[in-house]
C-alpha positions in Angstrom: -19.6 -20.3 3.7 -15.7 -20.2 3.4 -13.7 -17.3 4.7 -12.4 -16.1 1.6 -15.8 -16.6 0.2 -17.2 -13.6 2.8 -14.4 -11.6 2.1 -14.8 -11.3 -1.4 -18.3 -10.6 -0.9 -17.3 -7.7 1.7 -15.1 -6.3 -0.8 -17.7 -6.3 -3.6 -19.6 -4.5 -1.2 -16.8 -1.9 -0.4 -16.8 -1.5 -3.9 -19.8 -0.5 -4.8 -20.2 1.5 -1.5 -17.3 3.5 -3.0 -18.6 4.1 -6.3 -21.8 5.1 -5.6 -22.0 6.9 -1.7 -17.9 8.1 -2.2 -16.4 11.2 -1.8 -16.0 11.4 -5.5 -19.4 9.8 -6.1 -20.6 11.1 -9.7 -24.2 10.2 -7.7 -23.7 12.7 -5.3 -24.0 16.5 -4.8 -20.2 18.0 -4.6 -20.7 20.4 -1.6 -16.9 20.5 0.0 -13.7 20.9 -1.0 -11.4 19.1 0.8 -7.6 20.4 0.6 -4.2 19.3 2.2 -2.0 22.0 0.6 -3.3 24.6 3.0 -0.8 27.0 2.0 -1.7 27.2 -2.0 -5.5 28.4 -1.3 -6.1 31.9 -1.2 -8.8 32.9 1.0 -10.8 36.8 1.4 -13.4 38.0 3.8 -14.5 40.2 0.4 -13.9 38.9 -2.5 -13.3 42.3 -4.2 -10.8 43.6 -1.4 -6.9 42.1 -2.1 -6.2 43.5 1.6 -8.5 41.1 3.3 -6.7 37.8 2.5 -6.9 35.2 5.4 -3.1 33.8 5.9 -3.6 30.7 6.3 -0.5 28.3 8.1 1.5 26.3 6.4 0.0 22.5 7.8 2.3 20.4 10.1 2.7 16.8 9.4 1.9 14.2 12.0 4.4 11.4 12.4 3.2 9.3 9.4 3.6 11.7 7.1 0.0 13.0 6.8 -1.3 16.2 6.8 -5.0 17.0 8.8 -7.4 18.2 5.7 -9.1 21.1 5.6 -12.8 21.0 5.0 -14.6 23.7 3.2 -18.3 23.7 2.7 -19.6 25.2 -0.3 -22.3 27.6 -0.4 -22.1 29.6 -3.5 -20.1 29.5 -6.6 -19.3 32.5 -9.3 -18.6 31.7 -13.0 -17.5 34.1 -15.2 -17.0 34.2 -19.4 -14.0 33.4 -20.6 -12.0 32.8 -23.7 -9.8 30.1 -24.1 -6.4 30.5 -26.0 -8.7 29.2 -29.6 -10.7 32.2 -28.6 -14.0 30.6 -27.0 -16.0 31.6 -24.7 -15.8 29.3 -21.7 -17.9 29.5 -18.3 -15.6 29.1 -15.4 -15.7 29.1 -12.3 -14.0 31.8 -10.1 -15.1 32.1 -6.7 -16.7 30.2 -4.3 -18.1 31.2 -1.3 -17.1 28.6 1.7 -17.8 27.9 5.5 -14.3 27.8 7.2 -14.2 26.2 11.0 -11.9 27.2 13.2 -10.9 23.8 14.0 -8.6 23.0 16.5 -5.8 21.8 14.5 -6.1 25.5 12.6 -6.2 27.1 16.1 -2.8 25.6 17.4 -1.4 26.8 14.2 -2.6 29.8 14.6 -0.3 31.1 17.5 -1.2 35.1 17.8 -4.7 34.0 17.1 -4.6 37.1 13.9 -7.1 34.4 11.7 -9.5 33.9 14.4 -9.9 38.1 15.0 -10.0 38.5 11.8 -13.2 36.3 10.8 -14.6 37.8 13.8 -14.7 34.5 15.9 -14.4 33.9 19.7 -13.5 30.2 20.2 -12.6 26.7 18.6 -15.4 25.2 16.3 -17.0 28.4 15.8 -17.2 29.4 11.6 -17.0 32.0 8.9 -17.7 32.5 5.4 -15.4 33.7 3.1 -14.2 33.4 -0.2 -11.9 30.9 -2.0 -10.6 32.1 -5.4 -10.6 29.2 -7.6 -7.3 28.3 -9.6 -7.5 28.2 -13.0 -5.2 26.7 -15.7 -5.3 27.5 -19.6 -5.1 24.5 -21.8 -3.1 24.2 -24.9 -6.1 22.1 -26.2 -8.7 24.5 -24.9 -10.5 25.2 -22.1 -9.9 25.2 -18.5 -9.2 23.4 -15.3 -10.3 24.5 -12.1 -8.5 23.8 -9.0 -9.5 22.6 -6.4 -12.1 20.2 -7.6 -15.4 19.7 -4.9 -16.5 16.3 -4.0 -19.5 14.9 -1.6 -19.6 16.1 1.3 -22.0 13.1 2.7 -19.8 10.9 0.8 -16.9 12.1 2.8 -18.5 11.5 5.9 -19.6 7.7 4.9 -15.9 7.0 4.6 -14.8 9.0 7.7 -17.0 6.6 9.7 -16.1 3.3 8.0 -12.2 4.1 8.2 -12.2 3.4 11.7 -13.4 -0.7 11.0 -10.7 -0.4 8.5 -8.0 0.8 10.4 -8.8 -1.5 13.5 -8.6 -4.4 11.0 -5.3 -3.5 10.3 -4.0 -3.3 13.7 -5.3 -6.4 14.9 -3.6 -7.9 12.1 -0.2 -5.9 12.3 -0.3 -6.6 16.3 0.7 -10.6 16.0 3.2 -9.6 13.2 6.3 -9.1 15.0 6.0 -12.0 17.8 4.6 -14.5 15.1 7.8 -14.1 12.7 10.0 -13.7 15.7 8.9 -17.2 17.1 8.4 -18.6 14.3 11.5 -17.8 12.4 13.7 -18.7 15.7 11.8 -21.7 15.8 12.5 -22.6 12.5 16.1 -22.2 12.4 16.5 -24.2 15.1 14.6 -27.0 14.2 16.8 -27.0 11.0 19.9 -27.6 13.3 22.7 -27.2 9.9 24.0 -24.0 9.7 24.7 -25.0 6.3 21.5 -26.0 5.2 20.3 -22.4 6.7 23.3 -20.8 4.2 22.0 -23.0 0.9 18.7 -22.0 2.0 19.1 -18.2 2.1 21.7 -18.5 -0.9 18.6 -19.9 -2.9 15.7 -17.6 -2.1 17.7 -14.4 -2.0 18.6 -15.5 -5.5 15.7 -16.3 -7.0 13.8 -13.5 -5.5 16.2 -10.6 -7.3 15.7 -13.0 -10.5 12.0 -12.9 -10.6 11.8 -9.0 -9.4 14.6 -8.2 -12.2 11.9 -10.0 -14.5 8.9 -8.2 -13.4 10.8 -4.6 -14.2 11.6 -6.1 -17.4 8.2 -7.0 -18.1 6.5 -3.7 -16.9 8.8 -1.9 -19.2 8.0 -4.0 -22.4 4.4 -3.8 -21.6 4.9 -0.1 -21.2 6.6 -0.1 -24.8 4.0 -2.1 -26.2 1.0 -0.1 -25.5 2.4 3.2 -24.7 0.0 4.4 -21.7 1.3 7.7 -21.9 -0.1 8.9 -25.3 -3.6 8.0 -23.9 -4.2 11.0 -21.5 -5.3 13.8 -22.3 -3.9 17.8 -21.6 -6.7 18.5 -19.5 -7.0 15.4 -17.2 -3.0 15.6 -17.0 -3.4 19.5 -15.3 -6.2 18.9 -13.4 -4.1 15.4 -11.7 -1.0 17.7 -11.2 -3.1 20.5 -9.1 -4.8 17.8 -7.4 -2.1 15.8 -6.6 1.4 17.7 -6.6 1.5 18.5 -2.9 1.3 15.0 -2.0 4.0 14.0 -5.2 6.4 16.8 -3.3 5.9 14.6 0.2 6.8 11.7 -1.7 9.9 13.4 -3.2 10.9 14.7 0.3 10.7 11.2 2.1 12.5 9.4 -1.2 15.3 12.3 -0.8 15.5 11.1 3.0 15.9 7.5 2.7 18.7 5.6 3.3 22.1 5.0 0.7 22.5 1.0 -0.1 25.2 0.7 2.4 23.3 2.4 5.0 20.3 0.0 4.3 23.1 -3.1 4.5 24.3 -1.9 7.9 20.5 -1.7 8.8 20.4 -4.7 8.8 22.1 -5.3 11.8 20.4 -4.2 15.0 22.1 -1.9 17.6 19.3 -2.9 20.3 17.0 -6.1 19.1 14.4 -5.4 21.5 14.1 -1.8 19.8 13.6 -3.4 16.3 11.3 -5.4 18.4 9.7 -2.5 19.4 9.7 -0.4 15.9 8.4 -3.2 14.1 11.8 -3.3 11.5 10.8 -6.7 9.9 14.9 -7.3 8.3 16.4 -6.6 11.7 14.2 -8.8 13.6 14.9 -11.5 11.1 18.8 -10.9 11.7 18.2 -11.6 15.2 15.9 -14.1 14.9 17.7 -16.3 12.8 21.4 -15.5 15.0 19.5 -16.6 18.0 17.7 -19.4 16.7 21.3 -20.3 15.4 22.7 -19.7 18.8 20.6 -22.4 20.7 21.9 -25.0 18.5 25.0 -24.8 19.5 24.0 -24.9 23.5 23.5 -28.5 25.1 20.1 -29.9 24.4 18.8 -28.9 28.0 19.5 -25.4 28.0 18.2 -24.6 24.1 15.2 -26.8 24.2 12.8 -24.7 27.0 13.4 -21.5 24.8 12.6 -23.4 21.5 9.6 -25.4 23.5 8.0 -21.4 24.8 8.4 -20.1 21.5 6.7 -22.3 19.9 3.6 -22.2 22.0 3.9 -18.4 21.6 3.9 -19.1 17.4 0.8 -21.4 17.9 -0.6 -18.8 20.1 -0.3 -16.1 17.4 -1.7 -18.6 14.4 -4.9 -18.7 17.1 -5.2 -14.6 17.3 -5.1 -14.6 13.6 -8.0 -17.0 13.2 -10.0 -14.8 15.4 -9.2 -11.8 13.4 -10.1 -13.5 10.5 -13.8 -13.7 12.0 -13.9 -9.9 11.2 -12.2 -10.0 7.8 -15.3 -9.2 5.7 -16.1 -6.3 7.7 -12.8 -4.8 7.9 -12.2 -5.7 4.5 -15.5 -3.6 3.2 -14.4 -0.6 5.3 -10.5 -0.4 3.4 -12.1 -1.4 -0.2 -14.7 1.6 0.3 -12.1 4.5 1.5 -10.0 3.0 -1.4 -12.2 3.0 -4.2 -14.2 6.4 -3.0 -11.4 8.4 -2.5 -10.4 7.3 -6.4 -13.2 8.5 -8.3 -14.8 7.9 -11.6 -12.5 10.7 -13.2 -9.5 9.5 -12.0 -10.0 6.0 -13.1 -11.7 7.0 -16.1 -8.3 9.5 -17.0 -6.0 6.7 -15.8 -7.6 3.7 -17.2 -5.3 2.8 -20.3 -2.1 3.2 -17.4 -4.1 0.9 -14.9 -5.2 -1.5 -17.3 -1.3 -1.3 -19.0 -0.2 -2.1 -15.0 -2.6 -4.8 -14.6 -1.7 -6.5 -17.7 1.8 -6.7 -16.7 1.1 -8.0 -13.6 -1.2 -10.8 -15.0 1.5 -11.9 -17.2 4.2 -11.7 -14.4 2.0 -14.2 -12.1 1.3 -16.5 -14.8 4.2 -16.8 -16.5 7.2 -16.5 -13.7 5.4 -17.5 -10.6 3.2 -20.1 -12.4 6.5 -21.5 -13.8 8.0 -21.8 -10.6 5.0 -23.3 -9.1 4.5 -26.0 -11.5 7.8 -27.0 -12.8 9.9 -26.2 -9.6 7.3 -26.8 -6.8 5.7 -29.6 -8.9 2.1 -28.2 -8.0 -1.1 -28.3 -10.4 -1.9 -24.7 -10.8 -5.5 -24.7 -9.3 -4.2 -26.7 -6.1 -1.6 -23.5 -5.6 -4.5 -20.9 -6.7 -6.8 -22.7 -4.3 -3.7 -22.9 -1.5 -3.0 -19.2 -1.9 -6.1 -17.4 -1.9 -6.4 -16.6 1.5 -3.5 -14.6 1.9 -4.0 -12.9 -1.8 -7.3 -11.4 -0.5 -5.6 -10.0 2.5 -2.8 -8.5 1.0 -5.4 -7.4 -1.8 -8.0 -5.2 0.5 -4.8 -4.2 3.0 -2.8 -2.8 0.0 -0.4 -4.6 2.4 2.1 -7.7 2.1 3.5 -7.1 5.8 -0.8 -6.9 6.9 -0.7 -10.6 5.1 2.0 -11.9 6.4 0.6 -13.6 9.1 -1.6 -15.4 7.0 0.8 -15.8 4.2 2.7 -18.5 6.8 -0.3 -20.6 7.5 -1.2 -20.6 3.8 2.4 -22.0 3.4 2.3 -24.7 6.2 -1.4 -25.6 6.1 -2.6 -25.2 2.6 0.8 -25.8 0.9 2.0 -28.4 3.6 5.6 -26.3 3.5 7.4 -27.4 7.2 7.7 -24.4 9.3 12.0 -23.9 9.0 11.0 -23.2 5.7 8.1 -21.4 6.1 9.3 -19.3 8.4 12.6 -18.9 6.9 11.2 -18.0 3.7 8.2 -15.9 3.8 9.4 -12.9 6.5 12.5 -12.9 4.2 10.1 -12.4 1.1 7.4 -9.7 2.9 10.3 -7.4 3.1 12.9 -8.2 0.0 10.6 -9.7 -2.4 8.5 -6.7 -3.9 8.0 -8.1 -7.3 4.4 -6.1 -7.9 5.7 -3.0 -6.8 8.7 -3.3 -9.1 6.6 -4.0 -12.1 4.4 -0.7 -11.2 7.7 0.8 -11.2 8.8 -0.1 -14.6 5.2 0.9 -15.9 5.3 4.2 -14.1 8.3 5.3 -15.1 7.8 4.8 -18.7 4.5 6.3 -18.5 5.3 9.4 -16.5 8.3 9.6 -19.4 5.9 9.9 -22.3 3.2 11.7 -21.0 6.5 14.1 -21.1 7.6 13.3 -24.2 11.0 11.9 -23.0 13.0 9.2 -25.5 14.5 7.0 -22.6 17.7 5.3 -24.1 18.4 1.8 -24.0 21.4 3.0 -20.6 18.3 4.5 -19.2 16.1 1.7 -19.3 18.4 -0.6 -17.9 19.0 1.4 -15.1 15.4 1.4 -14.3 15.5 -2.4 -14.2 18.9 -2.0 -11.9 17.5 0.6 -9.6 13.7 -0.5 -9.5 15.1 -4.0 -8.7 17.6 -2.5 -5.6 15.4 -0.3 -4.7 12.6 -3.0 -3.8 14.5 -4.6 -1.6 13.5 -3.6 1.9 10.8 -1.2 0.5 8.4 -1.2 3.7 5.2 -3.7 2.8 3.0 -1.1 4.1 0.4 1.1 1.7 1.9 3.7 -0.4 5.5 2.8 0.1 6.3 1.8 -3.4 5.4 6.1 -4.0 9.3 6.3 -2.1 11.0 3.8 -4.4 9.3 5.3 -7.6 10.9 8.8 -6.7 14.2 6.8 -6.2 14.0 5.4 -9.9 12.9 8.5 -11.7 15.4 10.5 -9.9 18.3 8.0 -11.2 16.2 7.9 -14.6 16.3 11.8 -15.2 12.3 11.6 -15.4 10.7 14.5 -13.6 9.2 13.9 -10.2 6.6 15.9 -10.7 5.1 13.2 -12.8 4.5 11.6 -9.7 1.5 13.3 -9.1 -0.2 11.7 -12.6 -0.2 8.7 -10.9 -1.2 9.2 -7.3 -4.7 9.5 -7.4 -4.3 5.7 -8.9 -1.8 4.5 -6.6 -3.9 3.0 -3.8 -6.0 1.1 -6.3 -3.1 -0.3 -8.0 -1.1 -1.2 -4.9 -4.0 -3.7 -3.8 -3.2 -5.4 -7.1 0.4 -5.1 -6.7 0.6 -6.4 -2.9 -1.5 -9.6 -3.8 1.3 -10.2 -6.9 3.5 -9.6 -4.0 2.6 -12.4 -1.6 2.1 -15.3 -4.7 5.5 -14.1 -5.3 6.2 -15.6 -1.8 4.6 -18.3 -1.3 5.2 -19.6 -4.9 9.2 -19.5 -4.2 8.6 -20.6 -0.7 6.8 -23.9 -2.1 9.6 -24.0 -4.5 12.5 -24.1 -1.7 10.7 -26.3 0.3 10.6 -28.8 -3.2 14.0 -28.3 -3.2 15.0 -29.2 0.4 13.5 -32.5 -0.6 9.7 -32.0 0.9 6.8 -33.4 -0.3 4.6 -31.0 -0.5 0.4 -31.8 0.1 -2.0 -28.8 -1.5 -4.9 -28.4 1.4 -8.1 -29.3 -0.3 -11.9 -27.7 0.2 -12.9 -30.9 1.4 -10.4 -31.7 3.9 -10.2 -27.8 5.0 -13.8 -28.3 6.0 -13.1 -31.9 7.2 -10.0 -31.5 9.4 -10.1 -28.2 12.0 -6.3 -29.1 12.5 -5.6 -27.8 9.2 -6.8 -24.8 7.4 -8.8 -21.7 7.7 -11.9 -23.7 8.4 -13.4 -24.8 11.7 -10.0 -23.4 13.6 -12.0 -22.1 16.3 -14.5 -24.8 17.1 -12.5 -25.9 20.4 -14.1 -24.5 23.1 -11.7 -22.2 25.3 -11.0 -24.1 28.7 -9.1 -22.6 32.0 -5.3 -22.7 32.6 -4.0 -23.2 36.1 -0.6 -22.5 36.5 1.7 -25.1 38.2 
């Protein structure tokens, strides 16, 4: 069985693990609630007595950004009768009566210990029950929405354990990043030896890349116009996402609100201390290094240049090995990141979002086969199966990552083994793209914009649009190929747009599931112009077939690691 054969079964069966055993599970009992905004629940040690409120910290961050949940066990709930603004009665829910842990990240918070003597408790991990008021919101429409909404408490736990395989998936991936496009790259400019052709080389891709992305905008916002996603949701699933979600749309606010002006990002570029971008990880500095160093050892004499060229490129094949060993534990890892992904969604919130997904996906599908299939068979001269067969590796990494830096390390050996690209392209071409080319991402943007502007009933004018295409298409470039990034840049554009950034938090409980698509748009994107530059340097290029993957372990993602391991003496 082929590689990308077991991954796509491993994400079928994160899938359905998702569905049906998630968090949001409709098939489960919801027993928790599960809350990162900390400081909007009210909590009482009587329900009926105001003055016995528990003040509860306002959460610190940890250094990604994330917030450590609290997680509240129900054991009782109170409804109550009301009426709705069209006068009926309506049960609602009021009150629920919850187990609160004193956890140790509440107890550090909790500096003159006043919560822990007030639930009575005498050290970490020991509990209480008291009461949460629930929040409830009046609809125009009638009815009510309750905030904050319970979900499975097993379900929770399933993906609390499978995270971990997820997670360590990721790293093992991420870990042969950094020194594979470092190598690589510095290889690769090297072996091109014209500083000229380097220049026509980066001339071409940068252009082409800010073509297609303007295009995908463009697209997303025609779409968006076409079917009009925002007319679709309803009042109530529209309150109910903004309770749920506006904390984390305020995060994403904050960050966007912190990020770096265009010049800054320009001067960014260049790095004040190369082994710290080493370090950090900051994918367009080490490629300014890279590509000044590998241009640097052509102009030394043969004998000094070549030992440096020769290690690195033992380090480079070094890395392609670690990734084939990885890829051994793709369908496991995979399964873990698809079931944290689609559990944490939900039923409801695909089922509210659907007409916005489907409006995204749509635009996406018409972006790959239209621009990228263009450029693949009219500029790279490739039949379109050949490049769909070449590609598919790297599209189901980037796909169950939610991640086009997590792909890039099998993005190059698509290029160079399935594509038959040579590695100064390949290596030029493809780091460049993981970090400027983000055409999925701005597509979403386009969509999201519009849709976040009509679910507010804003007319955008024809100045307003444009500057979405302007501003999602800037803003894309450098936008970090890491989950939940493009959250940053879609602040950015609906700040420039006038759109309220509140809206974010319609779209947030989708965002994860749509980035997967997004991120494998993101890496054909690559690989299609990188098959086109390498047509256009004069290559021939040779699509990797089934039969010869299976035949040849040289080549490929099959049979890689049938050599047996031998011992190294040094000299």
């Amino acid at each position: 069985m082929q590689v990308y054969t077991k991954i796509l079964i491993g994400m079928l069966v994160g899938a359905v693990l998702g569905l049906t055993l998630g968090p949001k599970s409709m098939f489960l009992d919801a027993d928790l609630y599960k809350v990162s905004s900390w400081d909007r629940l009210e909590l009482r040690t009587d329900r009926d007595d105001p003055s016995t409120v528990v003040q509860l910290p306002v959460p610190k961050k940890k250094a990604n950004g994330e917030v450590t949940p609290l997680r509240l066990p129900i054991l009782e709930t109170v409804t109550e009768t009301r009426e709705d603004r069209k006068g009926d009665p309506q049960e609602v829910e009021t009150w629920s009566r919850v187990r609160l842990t004193y956890s140790q990240s509440l107890s550090l918070r909790d500096s003159d210990q006043q919560i822990r003597d007030q639930l009575g408790l005498t050290k970490i991990d020991d509990s209480a029950e008291v009461w949460l008021a629930l929040q409830q919101t009046e609809l125009e429409s009638g009815g009510f929405s309750v905030w904050p909404v319970p979900i499975s408490g097993f379900g929770d736990t399933l993906v609390t354990w499978l995270k971990p395989i997820g997670t360590a998936f990721m790293r093992l991936i991420k870990m042969v990043i950094v020194p594979l496009v470092f190598s690589s790259l510095l290889v690769g400019v090297a072996s091109l030896g014209d500083v000229r052709k380097l220049g026509r080389l980066g001339v071409r891709t940068l252009g082409l890349y800010l073509g297609t992305t303007a295009a995908a905008v463009s697209i997303g916002l025609g779409i968006a116009h076409l079917i009009n996603p925002g007319s679709f949701i309803d009042e109530k699933a529209r309150v109910a996402l903004q309770a749920q979600f506006v904390g984390a749309a305020g995060d994403e606010v904050e960050r966007a609100a912190e990020a770096p002006s265009t010049i800054d990002n320009i001067l960014n570029i260049i790095p004040a201390n190369p082994i710290a971008s080493l370090v950090s990880g900051d994918m367009l500095q080490v490629i300014f290094f890279a590509v000044l160093f590998g241009i640097a050892l052509t102009l030394l004499d043969d004998k000094d240049g070549r030992p440096v060229v020769n290690i690195l490129d033992r380090v480079q094949n070094a890395m392609v090995v670690i990734i084939h060993i990885v890829m051994k534990l793709a369908p496991y890892g995979v399964a873990a990141l698809v079931a944290d992904v689609v559990g944490q969604s939900g039923f409801s919130v695909l089922s509210a979002l659907f007409v916005y997904a489907a409006t995204v996906l749509l635009g996406l599908a018409i972006h790959g086969t239209l621009v990228y299939g263009f450029i693949a068979i009219y500029i790279a001269k490739l039949k379109p199966m050949a490049f769909l067969r070449a590609v598919r590796p790297a599209q189901l990494i980037a796909f169950s990552t939610s991640s086009s830096s997590a792909a890039l390390p099998v993005t190059m050996e698509c290029a160079e083994e399935n594509l038959g690209v040579s590695n100064p392209v390949a290596s030029f071409v493809i780091p460049l793209g993981s970090t400027v080319n983000m055409d999925g991402t701005a597509l979403y943007q386009g969509v999201a914009a519009l849709f976040i502007a009509q679910v507010f009933q804003m007319d955008l004018s024809m100045g307003a649009q444009i500057g979405i295409v302007a501003t999602a298409t800037m803003a894309s470039i450098g936008a970090a190929g890491v989950p939940g990034a493009g959250m940053v840049t879609l602040a950015m554009v609906l700040t420039a747009a006038g759109i309220p950034t509140v809206g974010l938090a319609l779209i947030l409980g989708m965002d994860r599931l749509l980035d997967m698509f997004r991120s494998a748009l993101n890496v054909t994107g690559d690989l299609a112009v990188t098959a086109a530059m390498a047509r256009l340097e004069g290559e021939k290029l040779e699509p990797l077939s089934k039969e010869d993957d299976k035949a040849d372990p040289k080549r490929g993602f099959e049979r890689r690691l049938d050599k047996k391991p031998k011992p190294i003496e040094p000299d």
